[in-house]
N, CA, C and O of each residue as an XYZ file, in Angstrom:
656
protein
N     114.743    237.237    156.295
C     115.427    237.829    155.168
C     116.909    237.973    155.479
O     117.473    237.939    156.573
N     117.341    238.119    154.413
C     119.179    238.007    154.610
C     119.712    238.856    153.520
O     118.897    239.025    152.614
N     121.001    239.511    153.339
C     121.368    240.493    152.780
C     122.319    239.697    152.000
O     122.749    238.621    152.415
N     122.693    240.272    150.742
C     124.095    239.495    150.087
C     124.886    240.854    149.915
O     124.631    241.969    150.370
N     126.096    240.343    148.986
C     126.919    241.599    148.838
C     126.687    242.893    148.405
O     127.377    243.881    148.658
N     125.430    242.821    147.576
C     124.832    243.757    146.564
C     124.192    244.251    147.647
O     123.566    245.259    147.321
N     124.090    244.024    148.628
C     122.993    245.098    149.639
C     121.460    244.603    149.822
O     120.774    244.931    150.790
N     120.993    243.738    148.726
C     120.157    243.604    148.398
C     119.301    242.432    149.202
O     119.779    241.301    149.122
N     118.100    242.592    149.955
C     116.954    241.509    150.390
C     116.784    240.421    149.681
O     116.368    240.408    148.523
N     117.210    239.107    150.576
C     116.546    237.737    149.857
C     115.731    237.229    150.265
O     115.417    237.547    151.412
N     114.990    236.236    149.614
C     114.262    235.575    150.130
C     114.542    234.366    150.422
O     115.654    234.270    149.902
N     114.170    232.664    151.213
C     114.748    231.847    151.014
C     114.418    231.635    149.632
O     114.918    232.746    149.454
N     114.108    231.330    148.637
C     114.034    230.831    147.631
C     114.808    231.620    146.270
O     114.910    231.069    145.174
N     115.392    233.192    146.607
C     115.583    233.939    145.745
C     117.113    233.879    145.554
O     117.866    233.579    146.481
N     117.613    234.229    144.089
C     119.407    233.773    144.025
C     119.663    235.062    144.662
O     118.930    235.827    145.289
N     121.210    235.108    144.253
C     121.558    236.760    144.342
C     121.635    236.903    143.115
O     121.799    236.128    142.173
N     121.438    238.479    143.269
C     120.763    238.867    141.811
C     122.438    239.718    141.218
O     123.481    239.836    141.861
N     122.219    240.042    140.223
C     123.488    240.988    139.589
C     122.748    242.346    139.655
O     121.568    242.549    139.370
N     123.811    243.369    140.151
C     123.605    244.535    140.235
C     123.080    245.215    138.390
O     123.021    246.351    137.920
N     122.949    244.577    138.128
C     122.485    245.207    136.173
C     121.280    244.134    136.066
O     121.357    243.168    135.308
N     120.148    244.389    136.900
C     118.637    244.189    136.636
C     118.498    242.659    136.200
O     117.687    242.255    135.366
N     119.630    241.690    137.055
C     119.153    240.435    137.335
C     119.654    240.087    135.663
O     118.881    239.281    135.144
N     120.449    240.404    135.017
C     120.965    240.041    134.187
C     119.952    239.398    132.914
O     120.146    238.434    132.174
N     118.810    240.354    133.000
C     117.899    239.930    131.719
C     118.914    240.283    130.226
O     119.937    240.924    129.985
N     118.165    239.642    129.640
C     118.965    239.870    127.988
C     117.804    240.518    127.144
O     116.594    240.385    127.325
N     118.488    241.282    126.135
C     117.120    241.821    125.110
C     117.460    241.167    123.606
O     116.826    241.557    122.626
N     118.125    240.515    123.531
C     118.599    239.953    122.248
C     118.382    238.431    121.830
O     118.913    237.644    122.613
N     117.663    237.818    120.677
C     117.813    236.632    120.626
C     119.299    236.386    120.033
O     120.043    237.228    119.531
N     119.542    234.929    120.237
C     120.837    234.605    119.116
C     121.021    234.862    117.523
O     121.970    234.476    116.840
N     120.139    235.441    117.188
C     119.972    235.837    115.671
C     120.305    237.262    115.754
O     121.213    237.727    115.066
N     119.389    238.212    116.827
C     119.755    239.823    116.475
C     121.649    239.796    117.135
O     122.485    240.550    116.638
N     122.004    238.782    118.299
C     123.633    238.962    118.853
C     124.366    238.781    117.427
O     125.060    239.685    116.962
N     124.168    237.566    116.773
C     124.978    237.762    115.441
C     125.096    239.011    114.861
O     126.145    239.515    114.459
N     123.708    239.620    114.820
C     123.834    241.339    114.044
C     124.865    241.861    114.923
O     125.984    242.036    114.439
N     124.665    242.120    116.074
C     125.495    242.796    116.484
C     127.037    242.753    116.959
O     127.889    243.540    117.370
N     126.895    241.268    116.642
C     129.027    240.412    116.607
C     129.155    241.328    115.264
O     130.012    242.196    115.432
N     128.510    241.381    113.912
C     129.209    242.232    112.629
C     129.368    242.838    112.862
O     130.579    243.060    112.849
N     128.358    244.115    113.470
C     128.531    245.275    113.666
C     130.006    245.651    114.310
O     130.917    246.153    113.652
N     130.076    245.325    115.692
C     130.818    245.584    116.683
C     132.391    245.218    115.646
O     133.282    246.062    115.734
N     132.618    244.091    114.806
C     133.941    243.229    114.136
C     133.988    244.431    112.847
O     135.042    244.737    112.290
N     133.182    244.794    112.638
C     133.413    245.686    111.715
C     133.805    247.538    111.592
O     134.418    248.390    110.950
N     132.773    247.253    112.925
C     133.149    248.919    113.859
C     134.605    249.554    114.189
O     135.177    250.638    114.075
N     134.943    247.874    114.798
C     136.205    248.280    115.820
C     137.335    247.205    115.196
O     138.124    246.652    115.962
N     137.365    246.846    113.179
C     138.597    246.124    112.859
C     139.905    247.289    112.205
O     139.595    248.239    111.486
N     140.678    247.130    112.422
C     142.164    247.812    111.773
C     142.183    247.274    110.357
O     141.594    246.436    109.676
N     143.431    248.432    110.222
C     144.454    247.805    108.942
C     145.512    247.596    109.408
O     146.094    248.335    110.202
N     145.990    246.317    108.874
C     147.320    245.887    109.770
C     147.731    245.244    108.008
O     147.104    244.497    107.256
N     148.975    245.910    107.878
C     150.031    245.453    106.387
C     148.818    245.723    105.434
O     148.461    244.701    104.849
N     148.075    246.876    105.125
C     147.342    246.332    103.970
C     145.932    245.839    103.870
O     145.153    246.233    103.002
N     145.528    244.637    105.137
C     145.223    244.121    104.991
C     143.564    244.000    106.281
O     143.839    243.934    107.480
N     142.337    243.990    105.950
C     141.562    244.551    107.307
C     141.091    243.552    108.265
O     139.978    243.076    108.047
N     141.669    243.199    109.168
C     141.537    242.377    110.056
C     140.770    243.049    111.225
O     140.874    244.227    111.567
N     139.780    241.850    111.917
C     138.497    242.029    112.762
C     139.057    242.175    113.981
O     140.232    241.842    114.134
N     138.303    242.701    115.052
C     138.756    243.049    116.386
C     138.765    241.467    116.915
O     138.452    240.392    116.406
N     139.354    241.945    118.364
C     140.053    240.477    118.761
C     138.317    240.161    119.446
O     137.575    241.062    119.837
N     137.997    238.785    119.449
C     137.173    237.914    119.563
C     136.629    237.995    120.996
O     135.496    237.515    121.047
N     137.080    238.452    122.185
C     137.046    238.719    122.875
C     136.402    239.651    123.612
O     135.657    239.474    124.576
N     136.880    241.071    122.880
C     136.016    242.555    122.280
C     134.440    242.270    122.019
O     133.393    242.638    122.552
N     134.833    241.343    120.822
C     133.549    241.449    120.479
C     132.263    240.772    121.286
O     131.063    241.035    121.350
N     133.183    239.703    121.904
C     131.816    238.890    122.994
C     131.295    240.034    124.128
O     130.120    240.315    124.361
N     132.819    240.771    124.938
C     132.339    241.409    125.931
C     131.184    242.496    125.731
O     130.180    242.598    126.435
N     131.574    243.401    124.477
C     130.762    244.353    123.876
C     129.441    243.653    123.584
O     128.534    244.247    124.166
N     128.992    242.556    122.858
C     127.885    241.936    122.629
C     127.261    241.713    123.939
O     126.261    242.306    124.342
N     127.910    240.830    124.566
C     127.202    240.524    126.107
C     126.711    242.339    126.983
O     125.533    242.593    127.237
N     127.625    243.138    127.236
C     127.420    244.626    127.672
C     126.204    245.437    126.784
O     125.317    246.158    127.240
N     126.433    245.120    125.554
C     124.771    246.256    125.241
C     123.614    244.825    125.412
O     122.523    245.066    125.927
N     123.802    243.953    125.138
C     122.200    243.086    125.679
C     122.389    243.331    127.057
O     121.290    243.787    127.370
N     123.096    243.320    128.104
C     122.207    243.787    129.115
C     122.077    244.952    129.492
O     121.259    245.231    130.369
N     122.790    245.800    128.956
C     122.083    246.987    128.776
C     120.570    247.587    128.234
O     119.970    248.574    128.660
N     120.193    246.703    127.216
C     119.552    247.304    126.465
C     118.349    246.111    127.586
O     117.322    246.659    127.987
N     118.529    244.890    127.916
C     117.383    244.527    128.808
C     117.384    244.975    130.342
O     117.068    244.182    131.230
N     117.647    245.904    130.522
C     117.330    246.433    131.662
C     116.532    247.355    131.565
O     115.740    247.747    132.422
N     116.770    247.911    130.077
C     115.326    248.516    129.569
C     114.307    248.332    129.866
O     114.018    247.310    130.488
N     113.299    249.353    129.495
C     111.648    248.999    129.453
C     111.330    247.843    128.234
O     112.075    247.729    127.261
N     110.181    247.052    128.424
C     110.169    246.300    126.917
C     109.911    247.163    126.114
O     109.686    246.521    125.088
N     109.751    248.546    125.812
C     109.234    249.100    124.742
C     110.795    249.600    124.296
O     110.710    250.086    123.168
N     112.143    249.646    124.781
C     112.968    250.190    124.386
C     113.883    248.995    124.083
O     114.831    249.193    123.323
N     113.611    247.248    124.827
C     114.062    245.823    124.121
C     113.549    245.425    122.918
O     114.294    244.615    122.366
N     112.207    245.781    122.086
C     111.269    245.744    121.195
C     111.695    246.177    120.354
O     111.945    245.644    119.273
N     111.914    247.576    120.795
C     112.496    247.896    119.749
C     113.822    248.193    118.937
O     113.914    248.609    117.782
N     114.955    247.831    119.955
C     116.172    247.679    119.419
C     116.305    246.181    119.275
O     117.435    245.702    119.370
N     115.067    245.237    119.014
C     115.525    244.220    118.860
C     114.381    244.261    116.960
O     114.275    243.530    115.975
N     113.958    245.232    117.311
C     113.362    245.496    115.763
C     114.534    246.479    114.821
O     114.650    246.443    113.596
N     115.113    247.101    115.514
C     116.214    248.108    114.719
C     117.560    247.180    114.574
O     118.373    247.480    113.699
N     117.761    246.225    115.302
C     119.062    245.302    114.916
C     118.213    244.374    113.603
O     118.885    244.023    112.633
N     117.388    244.181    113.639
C     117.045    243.814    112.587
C     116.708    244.007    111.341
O     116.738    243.180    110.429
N     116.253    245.556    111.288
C     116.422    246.406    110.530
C     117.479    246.459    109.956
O     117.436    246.100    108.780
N     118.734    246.877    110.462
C     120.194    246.927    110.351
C     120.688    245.727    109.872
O     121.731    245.803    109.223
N     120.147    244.543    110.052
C     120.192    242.969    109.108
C     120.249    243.135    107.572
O     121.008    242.823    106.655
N     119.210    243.703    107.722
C     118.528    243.563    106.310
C     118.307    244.187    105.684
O     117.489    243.979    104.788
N     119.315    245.904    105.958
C     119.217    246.909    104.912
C     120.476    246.347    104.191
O     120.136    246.840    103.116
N     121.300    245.910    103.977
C     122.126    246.079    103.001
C     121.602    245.548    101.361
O     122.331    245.811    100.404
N     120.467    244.893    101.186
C     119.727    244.793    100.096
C     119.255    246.137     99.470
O     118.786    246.143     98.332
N     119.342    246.964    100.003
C     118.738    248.617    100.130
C     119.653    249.655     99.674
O     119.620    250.584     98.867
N     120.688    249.019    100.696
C     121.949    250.271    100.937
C     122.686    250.170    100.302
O     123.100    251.276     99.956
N     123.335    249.155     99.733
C     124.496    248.492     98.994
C     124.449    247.755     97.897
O     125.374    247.579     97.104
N     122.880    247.120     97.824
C     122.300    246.317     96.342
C     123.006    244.515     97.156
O     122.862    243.477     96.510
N     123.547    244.510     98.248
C     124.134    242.754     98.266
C     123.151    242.034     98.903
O     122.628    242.140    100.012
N     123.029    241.406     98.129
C     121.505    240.045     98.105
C     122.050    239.148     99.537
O     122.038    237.922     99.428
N     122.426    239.630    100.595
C     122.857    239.147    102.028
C     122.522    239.703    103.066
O     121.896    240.711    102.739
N     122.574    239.632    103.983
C     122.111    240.099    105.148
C     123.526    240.366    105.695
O     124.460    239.596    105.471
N     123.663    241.691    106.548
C     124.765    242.558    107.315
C     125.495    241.529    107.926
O     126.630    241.481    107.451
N     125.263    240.565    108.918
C     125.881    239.230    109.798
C     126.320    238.207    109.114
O     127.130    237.436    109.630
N     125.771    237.988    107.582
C     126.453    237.210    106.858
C     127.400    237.715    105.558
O     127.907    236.838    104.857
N     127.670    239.341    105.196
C     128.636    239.551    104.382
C     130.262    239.552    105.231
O     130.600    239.292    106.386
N     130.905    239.928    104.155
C     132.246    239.127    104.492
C     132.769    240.932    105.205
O     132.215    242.011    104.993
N     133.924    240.647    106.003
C     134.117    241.913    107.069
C     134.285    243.291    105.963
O     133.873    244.368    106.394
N     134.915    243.252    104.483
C     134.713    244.278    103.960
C     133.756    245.124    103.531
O     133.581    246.333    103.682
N     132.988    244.010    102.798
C     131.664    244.448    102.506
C     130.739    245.085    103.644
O     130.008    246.057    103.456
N     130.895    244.313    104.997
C     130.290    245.141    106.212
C     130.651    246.295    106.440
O     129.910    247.177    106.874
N     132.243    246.461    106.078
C     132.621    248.140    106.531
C     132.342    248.796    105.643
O     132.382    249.980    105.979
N     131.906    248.582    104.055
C     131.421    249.357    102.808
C     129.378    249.488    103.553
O     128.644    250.462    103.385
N     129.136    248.628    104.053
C     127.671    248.975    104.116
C     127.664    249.859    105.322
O     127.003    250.891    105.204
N     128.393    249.613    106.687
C     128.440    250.842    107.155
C     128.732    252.172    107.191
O     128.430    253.098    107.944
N     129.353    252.061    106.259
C     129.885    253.149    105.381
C     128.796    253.700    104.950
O     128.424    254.746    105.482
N     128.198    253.232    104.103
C     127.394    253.921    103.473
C     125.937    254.648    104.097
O     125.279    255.608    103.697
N     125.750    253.600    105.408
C     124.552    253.951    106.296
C     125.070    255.308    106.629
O     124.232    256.173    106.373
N     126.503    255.900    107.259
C     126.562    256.368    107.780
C     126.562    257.936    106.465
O     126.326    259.079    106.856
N     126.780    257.698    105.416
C     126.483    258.405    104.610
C     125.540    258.701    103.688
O     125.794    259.280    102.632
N     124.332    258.295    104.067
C     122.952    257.858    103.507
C     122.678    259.663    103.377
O     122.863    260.632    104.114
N     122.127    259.421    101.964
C     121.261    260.924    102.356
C     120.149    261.080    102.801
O     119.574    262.164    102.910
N     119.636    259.777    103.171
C     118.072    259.964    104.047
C     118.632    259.755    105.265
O     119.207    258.680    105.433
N     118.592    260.595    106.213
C     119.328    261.262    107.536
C     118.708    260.108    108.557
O     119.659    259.771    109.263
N     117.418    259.287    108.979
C     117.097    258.139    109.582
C     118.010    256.822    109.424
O     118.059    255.933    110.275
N     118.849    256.825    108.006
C     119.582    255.442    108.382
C     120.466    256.264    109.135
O     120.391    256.134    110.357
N     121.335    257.129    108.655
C     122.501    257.619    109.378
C     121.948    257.176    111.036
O     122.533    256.409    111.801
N     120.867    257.796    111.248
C     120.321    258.122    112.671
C     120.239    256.522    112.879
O     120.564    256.228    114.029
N     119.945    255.571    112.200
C     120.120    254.197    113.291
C     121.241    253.479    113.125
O     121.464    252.362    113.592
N     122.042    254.228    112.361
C     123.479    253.312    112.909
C     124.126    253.976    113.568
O     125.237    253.446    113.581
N     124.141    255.278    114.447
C     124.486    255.750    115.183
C     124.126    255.229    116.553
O     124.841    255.063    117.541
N     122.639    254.981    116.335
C     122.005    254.214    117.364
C     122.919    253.169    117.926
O     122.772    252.823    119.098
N     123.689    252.733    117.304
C     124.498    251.556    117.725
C     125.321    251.729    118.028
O     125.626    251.161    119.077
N     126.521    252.791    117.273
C     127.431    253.213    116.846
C     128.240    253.649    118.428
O     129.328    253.295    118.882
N     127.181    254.550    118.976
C     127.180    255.512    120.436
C     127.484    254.446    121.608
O     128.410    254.418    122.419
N     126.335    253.536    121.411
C     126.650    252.693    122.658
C     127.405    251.818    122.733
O     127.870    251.335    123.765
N     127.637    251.480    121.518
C     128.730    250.021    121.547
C     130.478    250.527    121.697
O     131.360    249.918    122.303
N     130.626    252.112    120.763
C     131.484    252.547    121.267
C     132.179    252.918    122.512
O     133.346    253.024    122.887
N     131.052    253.064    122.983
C     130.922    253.554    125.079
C     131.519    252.350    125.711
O     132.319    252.380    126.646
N     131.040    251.232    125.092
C     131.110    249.949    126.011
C     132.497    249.624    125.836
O     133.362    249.677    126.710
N     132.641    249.285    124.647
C     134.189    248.897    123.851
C     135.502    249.236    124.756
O     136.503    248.553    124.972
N     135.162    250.448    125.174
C     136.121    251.988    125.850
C     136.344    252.055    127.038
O     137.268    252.574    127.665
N     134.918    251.172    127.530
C     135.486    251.498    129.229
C     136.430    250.764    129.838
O     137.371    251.262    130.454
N     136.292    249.912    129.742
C     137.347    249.018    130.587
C     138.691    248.352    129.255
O     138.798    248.714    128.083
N     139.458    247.407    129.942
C     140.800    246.942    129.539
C     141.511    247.747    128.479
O     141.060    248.880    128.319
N     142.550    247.386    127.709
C     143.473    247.751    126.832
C     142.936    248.749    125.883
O     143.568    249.721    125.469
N     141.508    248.382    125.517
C     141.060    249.913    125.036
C     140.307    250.766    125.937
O     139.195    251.138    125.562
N     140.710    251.100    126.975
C     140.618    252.231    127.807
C     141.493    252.739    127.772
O     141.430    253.853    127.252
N     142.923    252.240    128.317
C     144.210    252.749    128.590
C     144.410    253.123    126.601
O     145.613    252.970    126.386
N     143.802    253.457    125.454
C     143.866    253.858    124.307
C     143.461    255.354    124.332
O     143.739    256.346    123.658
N     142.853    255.142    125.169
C     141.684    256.706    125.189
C     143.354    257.541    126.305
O     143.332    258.770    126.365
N     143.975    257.172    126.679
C     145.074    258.219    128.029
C     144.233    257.480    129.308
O     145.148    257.706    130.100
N     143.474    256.949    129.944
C     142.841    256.774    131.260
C     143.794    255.576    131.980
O     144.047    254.451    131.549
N     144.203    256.188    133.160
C     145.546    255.507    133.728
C     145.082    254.046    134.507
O     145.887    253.170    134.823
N     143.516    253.979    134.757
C     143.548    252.927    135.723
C     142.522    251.436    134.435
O     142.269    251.510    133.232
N     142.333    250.722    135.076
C     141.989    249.468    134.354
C     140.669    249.757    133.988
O     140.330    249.392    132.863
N     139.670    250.458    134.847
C     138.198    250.520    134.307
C     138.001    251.916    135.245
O     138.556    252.330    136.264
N     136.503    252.624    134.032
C     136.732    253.562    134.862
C     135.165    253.725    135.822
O     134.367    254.663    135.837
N     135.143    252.361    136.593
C     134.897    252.107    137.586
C     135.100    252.604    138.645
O     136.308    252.841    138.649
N     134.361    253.155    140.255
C     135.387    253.607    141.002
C     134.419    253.205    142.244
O     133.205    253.402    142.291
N     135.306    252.540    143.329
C     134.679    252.005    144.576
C     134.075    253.139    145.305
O     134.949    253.968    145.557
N     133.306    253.370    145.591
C     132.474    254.021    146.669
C     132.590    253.498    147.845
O     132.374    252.316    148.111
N     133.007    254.528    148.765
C     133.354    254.584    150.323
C     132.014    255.051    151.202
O     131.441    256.138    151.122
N     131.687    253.952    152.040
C     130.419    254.407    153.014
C     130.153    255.827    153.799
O     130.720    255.710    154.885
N     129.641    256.891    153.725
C     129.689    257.717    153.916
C     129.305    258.211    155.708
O     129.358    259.393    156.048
């Protein structure tokens, strides 16, 4: 057996693994689209007037950060946020009356349907777009140019651990 950087036991046949549970995913390419709207719609400005989507970038890192978050999960907690992003697809027929699905309306209409989830008077939608709302915000925040937004002086708020 042999050690890699992560600390971690190999085998001959085994890679090195990523410290975030071997880098499983909980998302197919259909629920990541849900959650590219979400995230472009969460985190777009007004700039002149006019509502323009977060930079493209944002949105991959944030997409890539809650799927492996959310697959490091148990499958009963990948199951089912891969049943609640889907959910979140396909309420806007519900929420808003638009004969589309959340990943395919245009960025306004997404911020009018989140809008409205978040003002639902049946207190369960509110409660699952928060579901999203919490973690994707967390992710968005920690590291680069929107960290240093929040006042936090260093690049991520990451911090090396010294052998004791």
């Amino acid at each position: 057996m042999t050690s890699t950087e992560g600390g971690t036991e190999l085998g001959d046949r085994a890679k090195p693994r990523d410290s975030r549970e071997w880098g499983r995913r909980a998302f197919t390419p259909a629920r990541r689209r849900t959650l590219r709207a979400i995230v472009e719609a969460l985190f777009s400005s007004e700039e002149e007037g006019k509502l323009v989507a977060v930079r493209p970038e944002l949105t991959d890192r944030v997409v890539d950060e809650m799927d492996l978050l959310i697959g490091a999960g148990s499958p009963d907690l990948r199951r089912g946020f891969r049943f609640l992003t889907w959910l979140i697809d396909w309420l806007p027929v519900l929420v808003i009356g638009a004969f589309s699905r959340a990943s395919r309306l245009p960025l306004e209409r997404r911020l009018a349907f989140l809008d409205a989830l978040e003002h639902a008077r049946i207190g369960l939608l509110t409660t699952l777009l928060i579901a999203f709302k919490l973690p994707l915000t967390m992710i968005a925040f920690e590291t680069g140019p929107e960290l240093r937004l929040t006042g936090f002086d260093r690049e991520t708020t990451f911090t090396r651990r010294l052998p004791s």
